[in-house]
mmCIF file as Biopython writes it, N, C-alpha, C and O atoms, coordinates in Angstrom:
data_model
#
loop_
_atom_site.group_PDB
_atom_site.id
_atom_site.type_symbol
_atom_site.label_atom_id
_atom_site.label_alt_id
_atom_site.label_comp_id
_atom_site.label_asym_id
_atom_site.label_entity_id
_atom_site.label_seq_id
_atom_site.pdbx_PDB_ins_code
_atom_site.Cartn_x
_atom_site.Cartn_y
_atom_site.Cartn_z
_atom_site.occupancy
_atom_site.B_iso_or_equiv
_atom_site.auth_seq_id
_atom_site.auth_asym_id
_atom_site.pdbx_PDB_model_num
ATOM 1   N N  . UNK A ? 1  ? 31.985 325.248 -25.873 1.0 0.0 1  A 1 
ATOM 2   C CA . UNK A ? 1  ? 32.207 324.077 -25.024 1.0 0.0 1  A 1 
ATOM 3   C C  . UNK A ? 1  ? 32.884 322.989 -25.842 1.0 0.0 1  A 1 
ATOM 4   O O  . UNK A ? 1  ? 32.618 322.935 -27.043 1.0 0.0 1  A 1 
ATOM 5   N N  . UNK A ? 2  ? 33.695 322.156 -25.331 1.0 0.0 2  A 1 
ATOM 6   C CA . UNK A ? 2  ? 34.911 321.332 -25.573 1.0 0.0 2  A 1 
ATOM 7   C C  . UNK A ? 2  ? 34.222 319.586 -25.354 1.0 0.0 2  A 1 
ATOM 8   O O  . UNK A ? 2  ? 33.796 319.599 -24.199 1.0 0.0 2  A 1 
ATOM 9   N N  . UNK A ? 3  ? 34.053 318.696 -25.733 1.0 0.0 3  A 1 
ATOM 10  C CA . UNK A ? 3  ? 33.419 317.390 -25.659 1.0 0.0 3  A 1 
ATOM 11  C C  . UNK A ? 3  ? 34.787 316.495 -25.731 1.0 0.0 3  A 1 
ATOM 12  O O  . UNK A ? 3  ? 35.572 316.436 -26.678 1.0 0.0 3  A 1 
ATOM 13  N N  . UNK A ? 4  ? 34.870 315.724 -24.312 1.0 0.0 4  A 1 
ATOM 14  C CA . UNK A ? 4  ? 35.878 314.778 -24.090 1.0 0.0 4  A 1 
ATOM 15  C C  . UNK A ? 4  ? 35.213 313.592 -23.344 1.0 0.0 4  A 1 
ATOM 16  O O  . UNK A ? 4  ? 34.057 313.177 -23.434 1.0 0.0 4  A 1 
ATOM 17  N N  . UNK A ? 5  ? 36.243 313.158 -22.587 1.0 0.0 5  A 1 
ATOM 18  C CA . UNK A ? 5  ? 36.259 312.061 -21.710 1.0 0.0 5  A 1 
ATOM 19  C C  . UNK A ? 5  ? 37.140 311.942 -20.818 1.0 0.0 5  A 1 
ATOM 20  O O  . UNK A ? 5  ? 38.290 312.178 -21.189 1.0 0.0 5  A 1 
ATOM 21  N N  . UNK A ? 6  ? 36.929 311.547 -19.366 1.0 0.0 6  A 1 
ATOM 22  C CA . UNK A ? 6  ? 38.098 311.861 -18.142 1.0 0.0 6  A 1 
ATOM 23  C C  . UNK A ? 6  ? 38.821 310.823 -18.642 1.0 0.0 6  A 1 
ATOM 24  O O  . UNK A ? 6  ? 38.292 309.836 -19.152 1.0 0.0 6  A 1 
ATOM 25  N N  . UNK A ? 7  ? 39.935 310.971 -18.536 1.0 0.0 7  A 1 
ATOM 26  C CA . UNK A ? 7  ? 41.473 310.226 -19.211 1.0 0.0 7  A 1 
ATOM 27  C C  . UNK A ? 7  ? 42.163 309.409 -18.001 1.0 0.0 7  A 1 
ATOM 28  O O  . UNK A ? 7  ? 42.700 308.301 -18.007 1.0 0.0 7  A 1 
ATOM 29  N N  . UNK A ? 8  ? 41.927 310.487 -16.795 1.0 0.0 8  A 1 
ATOM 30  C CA . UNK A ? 8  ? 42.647 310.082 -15.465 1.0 0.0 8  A 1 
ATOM 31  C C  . UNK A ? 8  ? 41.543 310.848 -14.851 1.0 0.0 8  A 1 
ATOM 32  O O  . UNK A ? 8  ? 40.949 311.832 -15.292 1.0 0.0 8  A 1 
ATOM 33  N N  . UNK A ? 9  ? 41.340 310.014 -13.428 1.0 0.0 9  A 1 
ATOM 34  C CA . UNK A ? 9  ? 40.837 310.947 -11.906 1.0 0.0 9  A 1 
ATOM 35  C C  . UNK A ? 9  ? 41.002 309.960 -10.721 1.0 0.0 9  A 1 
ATOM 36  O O  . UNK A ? 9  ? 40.557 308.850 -10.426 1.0 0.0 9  A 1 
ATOM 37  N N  . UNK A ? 10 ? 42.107 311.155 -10.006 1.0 0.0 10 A 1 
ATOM 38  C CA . UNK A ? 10 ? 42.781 311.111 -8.488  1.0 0.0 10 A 1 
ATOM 39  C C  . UNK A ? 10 ? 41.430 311.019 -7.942  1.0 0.0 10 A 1 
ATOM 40  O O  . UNK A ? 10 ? 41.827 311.337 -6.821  1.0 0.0 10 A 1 
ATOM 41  N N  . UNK A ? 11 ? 40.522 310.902 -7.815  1.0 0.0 11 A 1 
ATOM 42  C CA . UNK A ? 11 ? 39.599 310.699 -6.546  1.0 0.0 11 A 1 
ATOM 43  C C  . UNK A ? 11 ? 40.005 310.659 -5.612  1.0 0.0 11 A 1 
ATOM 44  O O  . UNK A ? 11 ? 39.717 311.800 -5.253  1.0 0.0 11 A 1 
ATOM 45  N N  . UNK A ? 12 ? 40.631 310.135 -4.597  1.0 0.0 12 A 1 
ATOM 46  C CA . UNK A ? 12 ? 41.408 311.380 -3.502  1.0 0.0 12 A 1 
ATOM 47  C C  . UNK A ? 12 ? 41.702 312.245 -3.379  1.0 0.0 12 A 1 
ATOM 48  O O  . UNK A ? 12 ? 41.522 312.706 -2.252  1.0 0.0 12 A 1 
ATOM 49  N N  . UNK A ? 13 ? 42.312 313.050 -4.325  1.0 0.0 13 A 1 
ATOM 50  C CA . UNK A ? 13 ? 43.119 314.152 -4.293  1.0 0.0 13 A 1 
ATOM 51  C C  . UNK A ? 13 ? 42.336 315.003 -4.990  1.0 0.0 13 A 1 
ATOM 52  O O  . UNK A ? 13 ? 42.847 316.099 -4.763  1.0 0.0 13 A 1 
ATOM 53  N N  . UNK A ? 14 ? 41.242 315.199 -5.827  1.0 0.0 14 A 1 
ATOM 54  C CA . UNK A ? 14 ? 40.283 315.485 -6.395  1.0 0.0 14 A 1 
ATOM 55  C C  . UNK A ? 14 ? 40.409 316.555 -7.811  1.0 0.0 14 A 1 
ATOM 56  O O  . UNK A ? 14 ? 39.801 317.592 -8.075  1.0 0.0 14 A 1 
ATOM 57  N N  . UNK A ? 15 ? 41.356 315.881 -8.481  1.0 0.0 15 A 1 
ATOM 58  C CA . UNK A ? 15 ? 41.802 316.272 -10.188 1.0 0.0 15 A 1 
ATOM 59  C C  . UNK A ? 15 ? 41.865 315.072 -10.729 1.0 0.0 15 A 1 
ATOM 60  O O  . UNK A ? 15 ? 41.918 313.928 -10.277 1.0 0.0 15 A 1 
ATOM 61  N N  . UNK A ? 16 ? 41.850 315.575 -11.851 1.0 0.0 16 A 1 
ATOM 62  C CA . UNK A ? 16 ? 42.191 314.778 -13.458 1.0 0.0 16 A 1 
ATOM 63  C C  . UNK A ? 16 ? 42.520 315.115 -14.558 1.0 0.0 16 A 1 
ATOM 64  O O  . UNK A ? 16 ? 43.310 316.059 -14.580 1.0 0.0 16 A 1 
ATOM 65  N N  . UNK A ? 17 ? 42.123 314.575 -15.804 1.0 0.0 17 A 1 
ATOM 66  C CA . UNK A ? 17 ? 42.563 315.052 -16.995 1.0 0.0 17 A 1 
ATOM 67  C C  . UNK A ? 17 ? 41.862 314.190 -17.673 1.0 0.0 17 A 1 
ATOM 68  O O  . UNK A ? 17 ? 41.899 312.962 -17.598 1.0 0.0 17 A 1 
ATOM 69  N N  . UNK A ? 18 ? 40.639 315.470 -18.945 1.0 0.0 18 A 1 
ATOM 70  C CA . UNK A ? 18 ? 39.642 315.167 -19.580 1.0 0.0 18 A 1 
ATOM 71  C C  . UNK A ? 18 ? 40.469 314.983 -21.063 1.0 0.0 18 A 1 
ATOM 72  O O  . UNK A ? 18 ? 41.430 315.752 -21.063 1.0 0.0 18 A 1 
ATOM 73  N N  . UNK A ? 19 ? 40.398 314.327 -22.113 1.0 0.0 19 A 1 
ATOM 74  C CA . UNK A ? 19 ? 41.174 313.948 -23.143 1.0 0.0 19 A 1 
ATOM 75  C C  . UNK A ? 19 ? 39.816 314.556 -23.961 1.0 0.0 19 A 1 
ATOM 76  O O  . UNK A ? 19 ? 38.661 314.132 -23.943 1.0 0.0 19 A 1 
ATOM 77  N N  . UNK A ? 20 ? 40.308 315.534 -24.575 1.0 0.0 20 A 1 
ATOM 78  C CA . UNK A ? 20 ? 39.415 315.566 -26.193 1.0 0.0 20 A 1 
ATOM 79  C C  . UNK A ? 20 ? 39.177 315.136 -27.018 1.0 0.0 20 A 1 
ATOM 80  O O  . UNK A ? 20 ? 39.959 314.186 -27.044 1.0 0.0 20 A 1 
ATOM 81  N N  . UNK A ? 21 ? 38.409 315.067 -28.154 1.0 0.0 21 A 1 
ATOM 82  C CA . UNK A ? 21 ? 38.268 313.785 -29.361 1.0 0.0 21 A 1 
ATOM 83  C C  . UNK A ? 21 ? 39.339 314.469 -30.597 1.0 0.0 21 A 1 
ATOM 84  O O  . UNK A ? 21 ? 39.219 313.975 -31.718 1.0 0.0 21 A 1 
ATOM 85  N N  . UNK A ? 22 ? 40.353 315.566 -30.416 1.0 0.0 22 A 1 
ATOM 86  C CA . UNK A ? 22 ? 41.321 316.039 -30.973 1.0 0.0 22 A 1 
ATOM 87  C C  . UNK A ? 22 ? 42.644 315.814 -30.529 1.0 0.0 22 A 1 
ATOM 88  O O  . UNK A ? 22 ? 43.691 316.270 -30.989 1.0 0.0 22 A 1 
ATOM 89  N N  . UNK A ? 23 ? 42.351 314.591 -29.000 1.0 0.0 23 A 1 
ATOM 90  C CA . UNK A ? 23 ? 43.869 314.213 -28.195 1.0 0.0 23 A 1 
ATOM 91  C C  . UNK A ? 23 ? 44.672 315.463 -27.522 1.0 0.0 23 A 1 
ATOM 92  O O  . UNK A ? 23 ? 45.892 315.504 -27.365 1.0 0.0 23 A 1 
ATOM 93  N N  . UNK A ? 24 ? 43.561 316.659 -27.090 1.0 0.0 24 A 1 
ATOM 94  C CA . UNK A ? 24 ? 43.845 317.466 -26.122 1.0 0.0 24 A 1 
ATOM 95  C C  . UNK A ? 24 ? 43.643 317.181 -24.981 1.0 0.0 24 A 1 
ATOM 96  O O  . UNK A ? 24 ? 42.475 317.029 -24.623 1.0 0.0 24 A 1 
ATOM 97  N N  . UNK A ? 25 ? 44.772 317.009 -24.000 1.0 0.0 25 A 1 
ATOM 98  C CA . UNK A ? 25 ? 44.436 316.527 -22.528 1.0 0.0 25 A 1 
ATOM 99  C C  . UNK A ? 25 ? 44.348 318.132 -21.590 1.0 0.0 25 A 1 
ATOM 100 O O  . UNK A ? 25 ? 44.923 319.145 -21.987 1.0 0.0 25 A 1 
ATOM 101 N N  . UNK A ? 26 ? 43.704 318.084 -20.604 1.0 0.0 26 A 1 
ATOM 102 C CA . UNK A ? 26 ? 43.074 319.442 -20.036 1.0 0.0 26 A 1 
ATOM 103 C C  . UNK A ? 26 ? 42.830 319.135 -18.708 1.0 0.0 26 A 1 
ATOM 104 O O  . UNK A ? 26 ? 42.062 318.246 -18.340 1.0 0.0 26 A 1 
ATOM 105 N N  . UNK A ? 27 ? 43.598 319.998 -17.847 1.0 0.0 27 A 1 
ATOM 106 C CA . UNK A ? 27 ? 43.738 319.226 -15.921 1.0 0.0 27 A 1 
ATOM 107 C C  . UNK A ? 27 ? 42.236 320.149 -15.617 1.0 0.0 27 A 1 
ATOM 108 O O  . UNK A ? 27 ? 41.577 320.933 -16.300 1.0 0.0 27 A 1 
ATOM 109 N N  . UNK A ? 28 ? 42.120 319.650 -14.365 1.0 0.0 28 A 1 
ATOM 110 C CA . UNK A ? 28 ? 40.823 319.663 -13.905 1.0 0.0 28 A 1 
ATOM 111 C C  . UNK A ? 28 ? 40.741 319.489 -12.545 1.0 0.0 28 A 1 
ATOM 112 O O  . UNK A ? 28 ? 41.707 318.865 -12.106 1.0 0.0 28 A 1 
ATOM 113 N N  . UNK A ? 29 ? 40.007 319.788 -11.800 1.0 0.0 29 A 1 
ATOM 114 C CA . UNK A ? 29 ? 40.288 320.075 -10.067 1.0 0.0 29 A 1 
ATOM 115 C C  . UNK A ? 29 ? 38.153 319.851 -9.744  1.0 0.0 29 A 1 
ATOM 116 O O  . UNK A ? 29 ? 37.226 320.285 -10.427 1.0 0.0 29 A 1 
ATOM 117 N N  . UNK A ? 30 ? 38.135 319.194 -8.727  1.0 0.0 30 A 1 
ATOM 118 C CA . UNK A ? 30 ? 36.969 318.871 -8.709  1.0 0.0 30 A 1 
ATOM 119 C C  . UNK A ? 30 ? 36.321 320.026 -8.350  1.0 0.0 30 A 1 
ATOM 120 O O  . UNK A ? 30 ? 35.103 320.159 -8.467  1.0 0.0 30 A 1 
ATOM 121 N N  . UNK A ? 31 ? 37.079 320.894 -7.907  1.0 0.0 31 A 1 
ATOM 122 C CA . UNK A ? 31 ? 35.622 322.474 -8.029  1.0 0.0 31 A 1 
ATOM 123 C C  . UNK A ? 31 ? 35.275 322.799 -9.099  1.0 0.0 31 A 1 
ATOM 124 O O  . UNK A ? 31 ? 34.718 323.896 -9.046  1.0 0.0 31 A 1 
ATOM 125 N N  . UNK A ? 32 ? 35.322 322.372 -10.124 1.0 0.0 32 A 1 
ATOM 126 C CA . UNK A ? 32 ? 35.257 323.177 -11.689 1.0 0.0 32 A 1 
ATOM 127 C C  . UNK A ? 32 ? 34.371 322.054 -11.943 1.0 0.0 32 A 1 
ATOM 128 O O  . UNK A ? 32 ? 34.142 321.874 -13.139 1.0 0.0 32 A 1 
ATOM 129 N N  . UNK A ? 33 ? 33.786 321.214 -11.095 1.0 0.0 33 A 1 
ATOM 130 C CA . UNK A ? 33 ? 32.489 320.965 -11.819 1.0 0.0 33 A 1 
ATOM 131 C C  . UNK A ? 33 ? 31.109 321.638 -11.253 1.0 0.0 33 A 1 
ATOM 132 O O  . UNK A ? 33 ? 30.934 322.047 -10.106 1.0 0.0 33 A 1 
ATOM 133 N N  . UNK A ? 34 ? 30.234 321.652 -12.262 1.0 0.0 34 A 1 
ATOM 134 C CA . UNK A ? 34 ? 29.065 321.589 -12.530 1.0 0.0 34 A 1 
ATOM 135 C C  . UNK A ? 34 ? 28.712 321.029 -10.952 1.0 0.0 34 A 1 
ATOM 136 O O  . UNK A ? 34 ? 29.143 319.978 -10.478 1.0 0.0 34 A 1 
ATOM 137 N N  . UNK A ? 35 ? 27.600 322.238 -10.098 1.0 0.0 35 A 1 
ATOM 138 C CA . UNK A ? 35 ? 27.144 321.895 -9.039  1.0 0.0 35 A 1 
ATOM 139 C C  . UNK A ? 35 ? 26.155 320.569 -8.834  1.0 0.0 35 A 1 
ATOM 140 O O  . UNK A ? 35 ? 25.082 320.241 -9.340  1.0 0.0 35 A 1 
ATOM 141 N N  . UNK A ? 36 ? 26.917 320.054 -7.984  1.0 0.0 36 A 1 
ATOM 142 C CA . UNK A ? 36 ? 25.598 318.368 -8.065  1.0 0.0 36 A 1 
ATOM 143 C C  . UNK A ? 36 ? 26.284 317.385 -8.891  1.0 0.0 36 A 1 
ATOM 144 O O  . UNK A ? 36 ? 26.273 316.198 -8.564  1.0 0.0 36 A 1 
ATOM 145 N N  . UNK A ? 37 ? 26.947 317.839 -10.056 1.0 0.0 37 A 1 
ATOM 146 C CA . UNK A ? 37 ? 27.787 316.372 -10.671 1.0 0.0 37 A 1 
ATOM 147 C C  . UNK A ? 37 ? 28.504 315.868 -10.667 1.0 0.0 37 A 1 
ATOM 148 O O  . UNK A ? 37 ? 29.476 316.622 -10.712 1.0 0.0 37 A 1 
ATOM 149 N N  . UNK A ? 38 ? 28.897 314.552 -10.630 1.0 0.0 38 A 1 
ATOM 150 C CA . UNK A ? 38 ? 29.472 313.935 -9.951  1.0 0.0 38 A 1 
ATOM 151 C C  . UNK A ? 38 ? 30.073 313.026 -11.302 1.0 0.0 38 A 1 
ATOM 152 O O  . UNK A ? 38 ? 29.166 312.521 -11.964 1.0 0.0 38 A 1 
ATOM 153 N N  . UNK A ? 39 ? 31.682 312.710 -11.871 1.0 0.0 39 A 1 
ATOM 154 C CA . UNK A ? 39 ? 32.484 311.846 -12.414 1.0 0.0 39 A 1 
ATOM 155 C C  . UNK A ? 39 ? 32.780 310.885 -12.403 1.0 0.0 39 A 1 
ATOM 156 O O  . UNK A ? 39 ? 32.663 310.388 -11.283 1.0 0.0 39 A 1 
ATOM 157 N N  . UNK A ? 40 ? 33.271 310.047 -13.351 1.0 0.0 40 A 1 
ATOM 158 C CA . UNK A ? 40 ? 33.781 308.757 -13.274 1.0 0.0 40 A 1 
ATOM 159 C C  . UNK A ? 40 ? 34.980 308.595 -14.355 1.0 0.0 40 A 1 
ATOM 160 O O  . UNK A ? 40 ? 34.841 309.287 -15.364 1.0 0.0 40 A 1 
ATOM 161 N N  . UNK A ? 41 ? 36.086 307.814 -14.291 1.0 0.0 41 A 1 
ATOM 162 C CA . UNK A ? 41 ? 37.042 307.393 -15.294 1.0 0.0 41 A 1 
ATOM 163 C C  . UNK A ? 41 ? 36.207 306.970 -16.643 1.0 0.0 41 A 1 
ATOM 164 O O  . UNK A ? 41 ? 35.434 306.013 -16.678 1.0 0.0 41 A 1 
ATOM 165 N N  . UNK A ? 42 ? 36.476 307.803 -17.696 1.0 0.0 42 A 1 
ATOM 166 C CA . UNK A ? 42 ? 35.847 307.191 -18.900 1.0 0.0 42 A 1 
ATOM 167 C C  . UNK A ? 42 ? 34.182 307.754 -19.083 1.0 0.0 42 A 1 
ATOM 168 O O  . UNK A ? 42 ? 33.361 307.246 -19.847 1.0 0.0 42 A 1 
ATOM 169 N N  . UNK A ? 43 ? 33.960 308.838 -18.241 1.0 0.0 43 A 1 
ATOM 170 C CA . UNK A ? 43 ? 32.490 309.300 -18.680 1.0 0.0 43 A 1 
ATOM 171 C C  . UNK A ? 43 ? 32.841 310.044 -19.668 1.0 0.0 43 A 1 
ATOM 172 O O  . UNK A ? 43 ? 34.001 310.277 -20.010 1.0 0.0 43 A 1 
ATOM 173 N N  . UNK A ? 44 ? 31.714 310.505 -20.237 1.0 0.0 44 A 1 
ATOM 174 C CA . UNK A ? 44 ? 32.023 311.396 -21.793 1.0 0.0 44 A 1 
ATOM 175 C C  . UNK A ? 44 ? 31.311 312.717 -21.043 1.0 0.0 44 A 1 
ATOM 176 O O  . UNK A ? 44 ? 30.192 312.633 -20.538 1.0 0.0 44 A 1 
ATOM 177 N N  . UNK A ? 45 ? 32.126 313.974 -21.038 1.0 0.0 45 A 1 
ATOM 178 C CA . UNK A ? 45 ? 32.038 314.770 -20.449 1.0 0.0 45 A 1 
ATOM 179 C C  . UNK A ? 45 ? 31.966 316.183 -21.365 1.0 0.0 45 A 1 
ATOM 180 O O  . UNK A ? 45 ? 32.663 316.226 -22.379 1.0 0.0 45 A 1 
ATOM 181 N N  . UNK A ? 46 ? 30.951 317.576 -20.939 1.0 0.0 46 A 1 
ATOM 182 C CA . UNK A ? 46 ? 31.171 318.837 -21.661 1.0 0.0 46 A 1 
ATOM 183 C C  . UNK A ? 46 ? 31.862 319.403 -20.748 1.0 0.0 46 A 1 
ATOM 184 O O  . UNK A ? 46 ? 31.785 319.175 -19.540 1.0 0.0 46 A 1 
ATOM 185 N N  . UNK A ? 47 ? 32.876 320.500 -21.529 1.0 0.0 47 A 1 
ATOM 186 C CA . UNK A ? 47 ? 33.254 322.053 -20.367 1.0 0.0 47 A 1 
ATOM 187 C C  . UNK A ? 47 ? 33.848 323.266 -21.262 1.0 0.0 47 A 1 
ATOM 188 O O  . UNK A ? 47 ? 34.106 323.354 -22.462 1.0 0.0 47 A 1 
ATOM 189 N N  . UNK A ? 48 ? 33.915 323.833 -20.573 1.0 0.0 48 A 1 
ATOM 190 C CA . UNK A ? 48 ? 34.493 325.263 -20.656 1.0 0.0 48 A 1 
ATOM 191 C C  . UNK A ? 48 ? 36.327 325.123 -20.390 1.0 0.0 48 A 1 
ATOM 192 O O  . UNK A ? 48 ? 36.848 324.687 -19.364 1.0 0.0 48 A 1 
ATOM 193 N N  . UNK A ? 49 ? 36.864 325.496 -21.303 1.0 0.0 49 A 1 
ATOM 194 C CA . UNK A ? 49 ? 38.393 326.005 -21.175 1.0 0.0 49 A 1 
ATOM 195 C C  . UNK A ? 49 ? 38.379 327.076 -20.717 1.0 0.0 49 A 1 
ATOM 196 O O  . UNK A ? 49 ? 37.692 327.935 -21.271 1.0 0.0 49 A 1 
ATOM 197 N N  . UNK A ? 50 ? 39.196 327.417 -19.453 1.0 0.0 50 A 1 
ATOM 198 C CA . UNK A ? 50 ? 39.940 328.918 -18.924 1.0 0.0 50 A 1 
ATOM 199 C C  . UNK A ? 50 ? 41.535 328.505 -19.031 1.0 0.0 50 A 1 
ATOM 200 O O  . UNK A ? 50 ? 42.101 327.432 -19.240 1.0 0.0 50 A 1 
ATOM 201 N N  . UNK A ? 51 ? 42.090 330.109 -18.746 1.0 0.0 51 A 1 
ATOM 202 C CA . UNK A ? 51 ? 43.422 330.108 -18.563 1.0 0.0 51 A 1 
ATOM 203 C C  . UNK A ? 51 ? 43.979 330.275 -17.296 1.0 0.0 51 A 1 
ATOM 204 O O  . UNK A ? 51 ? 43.855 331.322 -16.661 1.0 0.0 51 A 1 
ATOM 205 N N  . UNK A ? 52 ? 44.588 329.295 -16.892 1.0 0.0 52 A 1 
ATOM 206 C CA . UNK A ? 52 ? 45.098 329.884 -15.300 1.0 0.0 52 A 1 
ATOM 207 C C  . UNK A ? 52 ? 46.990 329.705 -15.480 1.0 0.0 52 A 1 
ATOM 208 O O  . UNK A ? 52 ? 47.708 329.392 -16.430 1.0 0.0 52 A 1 
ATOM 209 N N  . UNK A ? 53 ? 47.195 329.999 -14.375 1.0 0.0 53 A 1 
ATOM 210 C CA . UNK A ? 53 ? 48.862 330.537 -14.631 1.0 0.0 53 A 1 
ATOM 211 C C  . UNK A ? 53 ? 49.749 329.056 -15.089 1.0 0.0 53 A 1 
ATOM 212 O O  . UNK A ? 53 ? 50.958 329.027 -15.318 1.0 0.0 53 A 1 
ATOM 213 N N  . UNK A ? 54 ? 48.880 327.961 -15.145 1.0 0.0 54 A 1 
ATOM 214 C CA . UNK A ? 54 ? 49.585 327.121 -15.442 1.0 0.0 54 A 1 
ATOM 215 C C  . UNK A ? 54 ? 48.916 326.246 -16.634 1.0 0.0 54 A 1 
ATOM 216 O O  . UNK A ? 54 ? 48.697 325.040 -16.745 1.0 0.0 54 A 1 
ATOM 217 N N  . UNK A ? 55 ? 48.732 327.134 -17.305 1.0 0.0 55 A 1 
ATOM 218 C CA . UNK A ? 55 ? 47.801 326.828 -18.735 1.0 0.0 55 A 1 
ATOM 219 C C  . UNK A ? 55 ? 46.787 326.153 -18.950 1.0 0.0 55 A 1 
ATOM 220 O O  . UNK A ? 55 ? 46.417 325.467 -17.998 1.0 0.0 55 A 1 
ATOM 221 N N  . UNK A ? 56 ? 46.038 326.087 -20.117 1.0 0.0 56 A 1 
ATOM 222 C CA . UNK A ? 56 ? 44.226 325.702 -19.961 1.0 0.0 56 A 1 
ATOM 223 C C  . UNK A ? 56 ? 44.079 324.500 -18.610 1.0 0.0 56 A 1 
ATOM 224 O O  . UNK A ? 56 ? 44.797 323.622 -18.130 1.0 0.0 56 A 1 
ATOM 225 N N  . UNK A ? 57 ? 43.077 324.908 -18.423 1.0 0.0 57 A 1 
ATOM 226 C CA . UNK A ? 57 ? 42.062 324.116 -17.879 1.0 0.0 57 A 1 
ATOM 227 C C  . UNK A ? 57 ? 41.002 323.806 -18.350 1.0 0.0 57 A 1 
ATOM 228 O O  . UNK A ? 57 ? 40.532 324.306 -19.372 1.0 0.0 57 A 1 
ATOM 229 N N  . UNK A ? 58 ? 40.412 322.826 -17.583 1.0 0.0 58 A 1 
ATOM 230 C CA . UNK A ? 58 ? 38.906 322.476 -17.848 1.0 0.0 58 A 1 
ATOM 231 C C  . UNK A ? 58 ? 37.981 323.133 -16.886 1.0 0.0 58 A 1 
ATOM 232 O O  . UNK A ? 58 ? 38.484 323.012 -15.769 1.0 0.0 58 A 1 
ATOM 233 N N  . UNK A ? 59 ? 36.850 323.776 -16.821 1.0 0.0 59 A 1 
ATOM 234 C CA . UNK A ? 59 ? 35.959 324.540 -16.075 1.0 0.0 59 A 1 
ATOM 235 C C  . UNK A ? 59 ? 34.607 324.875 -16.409 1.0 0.0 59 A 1 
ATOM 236 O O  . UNK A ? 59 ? 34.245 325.742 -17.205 1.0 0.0 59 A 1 
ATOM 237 N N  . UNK A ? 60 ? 33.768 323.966 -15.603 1.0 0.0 60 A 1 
ATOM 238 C CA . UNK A ? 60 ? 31.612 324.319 -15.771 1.0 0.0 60 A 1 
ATOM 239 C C  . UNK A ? 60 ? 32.312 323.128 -16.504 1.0 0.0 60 A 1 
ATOM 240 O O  . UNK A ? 60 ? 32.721 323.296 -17.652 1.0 0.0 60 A 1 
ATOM 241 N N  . UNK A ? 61 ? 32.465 321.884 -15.844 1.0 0.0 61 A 1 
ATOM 242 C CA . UNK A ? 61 ? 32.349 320.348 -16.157 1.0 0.0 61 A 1 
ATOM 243 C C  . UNK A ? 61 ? 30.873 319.648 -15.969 1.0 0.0 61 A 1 
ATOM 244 O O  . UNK A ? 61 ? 30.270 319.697 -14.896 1.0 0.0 61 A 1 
ATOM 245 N N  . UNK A ? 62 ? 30.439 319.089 -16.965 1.0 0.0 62 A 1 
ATOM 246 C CA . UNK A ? 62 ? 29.152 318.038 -16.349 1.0 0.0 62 A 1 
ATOM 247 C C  . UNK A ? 62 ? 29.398 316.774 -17.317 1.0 0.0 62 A 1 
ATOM 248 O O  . UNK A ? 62 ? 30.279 316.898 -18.168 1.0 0.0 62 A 1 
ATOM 249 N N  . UNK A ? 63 ? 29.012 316.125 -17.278 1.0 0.0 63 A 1 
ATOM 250 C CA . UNK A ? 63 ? 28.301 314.752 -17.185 1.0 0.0 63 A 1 
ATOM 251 C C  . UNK A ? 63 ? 27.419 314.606 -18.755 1.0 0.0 63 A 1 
ATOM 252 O O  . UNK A ? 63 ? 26.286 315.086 -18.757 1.0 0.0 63 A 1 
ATOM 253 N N  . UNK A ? 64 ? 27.765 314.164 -19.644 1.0 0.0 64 A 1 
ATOM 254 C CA . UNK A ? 64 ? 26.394 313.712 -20.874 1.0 0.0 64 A 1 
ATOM 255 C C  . UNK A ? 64 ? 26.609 312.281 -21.454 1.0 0.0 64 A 1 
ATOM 256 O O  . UNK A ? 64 ? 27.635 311.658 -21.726 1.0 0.0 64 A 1 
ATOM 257 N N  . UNK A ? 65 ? 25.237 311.966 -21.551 1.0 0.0 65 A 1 
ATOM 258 C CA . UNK A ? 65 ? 24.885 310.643 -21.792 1.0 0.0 65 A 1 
ATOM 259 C C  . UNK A ? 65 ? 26.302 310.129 -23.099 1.0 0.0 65 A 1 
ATOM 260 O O  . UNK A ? 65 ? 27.009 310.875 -23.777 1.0 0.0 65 A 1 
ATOM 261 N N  . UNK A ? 66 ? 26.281 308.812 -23.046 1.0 0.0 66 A 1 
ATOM 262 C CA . UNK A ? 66 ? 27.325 308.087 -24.098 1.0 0.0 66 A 1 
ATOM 263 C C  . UNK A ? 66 ? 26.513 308.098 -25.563 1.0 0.0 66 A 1 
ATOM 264 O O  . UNK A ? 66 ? 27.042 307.617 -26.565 1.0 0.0 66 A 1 
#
């Protein structure tokens, strides 16, 4: 698991992009979180990297204390 922070989130449109503490940015689609949790701009966040046809993602997103 990968330890960042949401960088950007469309809340409408329901993506973003979690920034790593290595300045890896990683898109993100609100199904790829963690059932029940819920985001904000600037939370400090864990996940899982997959590969999809349009290179890493973020995926099994939650929520941890600052």
């Amino acid at each position: 698991m990968l330890l960042g922070k949401v960088k950007h989130y469309d809340i409408n449109n329901g993506w973003g992009f979690i920034e790593t503490l290595e300045g890896d940015d990683y898109f993100f689609n609100v199904a790829n979180l963690r059932a029940g949790q819920k985001i904000s701009l600037g939370d400090s966040v864990k996940f899982d990297v997959v590969q999809t046809q349009k290179g890493p993602s973020a995926s099994n997103i939650f929520r941890i204390n600052p």
